[in-house]
C-alpha positions in Angstrom: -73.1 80.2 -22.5 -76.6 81.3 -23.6 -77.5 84.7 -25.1 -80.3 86.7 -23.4 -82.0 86.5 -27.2 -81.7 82.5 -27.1 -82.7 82.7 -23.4 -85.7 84.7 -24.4 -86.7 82.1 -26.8 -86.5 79.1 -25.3 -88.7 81.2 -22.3 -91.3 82.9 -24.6 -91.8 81.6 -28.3 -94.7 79.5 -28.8 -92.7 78.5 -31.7 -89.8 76.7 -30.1 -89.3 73.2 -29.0 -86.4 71.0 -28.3 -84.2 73.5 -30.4 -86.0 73.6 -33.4 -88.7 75.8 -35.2 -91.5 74.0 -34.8 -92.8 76.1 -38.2 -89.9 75.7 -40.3 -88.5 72.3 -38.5 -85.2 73.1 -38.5 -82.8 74.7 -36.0 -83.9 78.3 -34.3 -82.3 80.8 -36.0 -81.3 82.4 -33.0 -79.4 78.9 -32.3 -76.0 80.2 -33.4 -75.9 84.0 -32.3 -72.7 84.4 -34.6 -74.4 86.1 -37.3 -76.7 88.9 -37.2 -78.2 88.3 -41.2 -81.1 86.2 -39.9 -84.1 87.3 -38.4 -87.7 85.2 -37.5 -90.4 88.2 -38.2 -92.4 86.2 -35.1 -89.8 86.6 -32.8 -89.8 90.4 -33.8 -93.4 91.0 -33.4 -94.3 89.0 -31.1 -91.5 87.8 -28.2 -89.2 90.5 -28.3 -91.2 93.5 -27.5 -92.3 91.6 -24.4 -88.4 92.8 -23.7 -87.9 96.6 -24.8 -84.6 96.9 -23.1 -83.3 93.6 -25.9 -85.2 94.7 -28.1 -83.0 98.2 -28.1 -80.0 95.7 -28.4 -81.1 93.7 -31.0 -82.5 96.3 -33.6 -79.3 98.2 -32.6 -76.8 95.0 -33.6 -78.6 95.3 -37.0 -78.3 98.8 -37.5 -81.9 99.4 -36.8 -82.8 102.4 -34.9 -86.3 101.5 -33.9 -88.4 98.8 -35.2 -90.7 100.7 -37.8 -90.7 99.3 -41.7 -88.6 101.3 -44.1 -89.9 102.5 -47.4 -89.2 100.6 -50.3 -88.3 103.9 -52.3 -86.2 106.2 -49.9 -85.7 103.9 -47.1 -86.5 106.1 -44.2 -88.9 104.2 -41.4 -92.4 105.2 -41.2 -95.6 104.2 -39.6 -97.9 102.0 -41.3 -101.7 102.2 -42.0 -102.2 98.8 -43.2 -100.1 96.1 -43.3 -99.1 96.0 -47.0 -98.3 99.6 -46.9 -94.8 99.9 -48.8 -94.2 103.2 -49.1 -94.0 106.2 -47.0 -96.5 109.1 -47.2 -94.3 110.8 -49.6 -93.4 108.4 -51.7 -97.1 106.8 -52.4 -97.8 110.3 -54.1 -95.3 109.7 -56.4 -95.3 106.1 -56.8 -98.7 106.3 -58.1 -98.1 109.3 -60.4 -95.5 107.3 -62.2 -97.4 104.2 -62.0 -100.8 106.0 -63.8 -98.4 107.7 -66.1 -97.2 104.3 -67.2 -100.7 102.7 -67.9 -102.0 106.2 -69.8 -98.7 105.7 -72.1 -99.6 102.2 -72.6 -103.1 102.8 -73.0 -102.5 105.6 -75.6 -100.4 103.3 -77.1 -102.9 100.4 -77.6 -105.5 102.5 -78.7 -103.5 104.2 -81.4 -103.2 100.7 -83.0 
């Protein structure tokens, strides 16, 4: 018996043929539903919210509330300006104040010599 996840798949994912990953070439990870560790970030992006009722399932079997990107530094989700934002609003300030810190000591440090 199919899952509705691999059933989505084999409907939707412009990625999948004959079982496989056409990307990766080997078996969809969604294959064996017996673990819940993997994860295919195009499946996430870009099949599953075509399904917002799974979608609620899946990021809920992973102990994902919703399907925002967590902070690097506190871990709390939050929305995203760019895509290589890492860090909440919150944490940015600070990030970067101990970041400049860092190169001043360093280039203190240098020019002392």
């Amino acid at each position: 018996m199919k899952s509705e996840t691999m059933r989505l798949v084999e409907r939707a994912c412009a990625n999948y043929g004959d079982g496989h990953c056409l990307i990766l070439d080997r078996p969809c990870v969604y294959q064996n539903d017996t673990t819940n560790l993997r994860r295919c970030s195009y499946f996430e992006e870009a099949v599953l919210p075509e399904n917002p009722t799974l979608e609620a399932k899946y990021h809920g079997a992973r102990g994902q509330v919703d399907n925002k990107p967590r902070c690097e530094h506190c871990g709390d989700p939050f929305e995203r300006k760019s895509n290589r934002q890492k860090y909440c609003v919150e944490c940015a300030v600070e990030i970067r104040k101990q970041k400049q810190r860092k190169y001043n000591r360093e280039y203190r440090t240098k020019r002392a010599l």
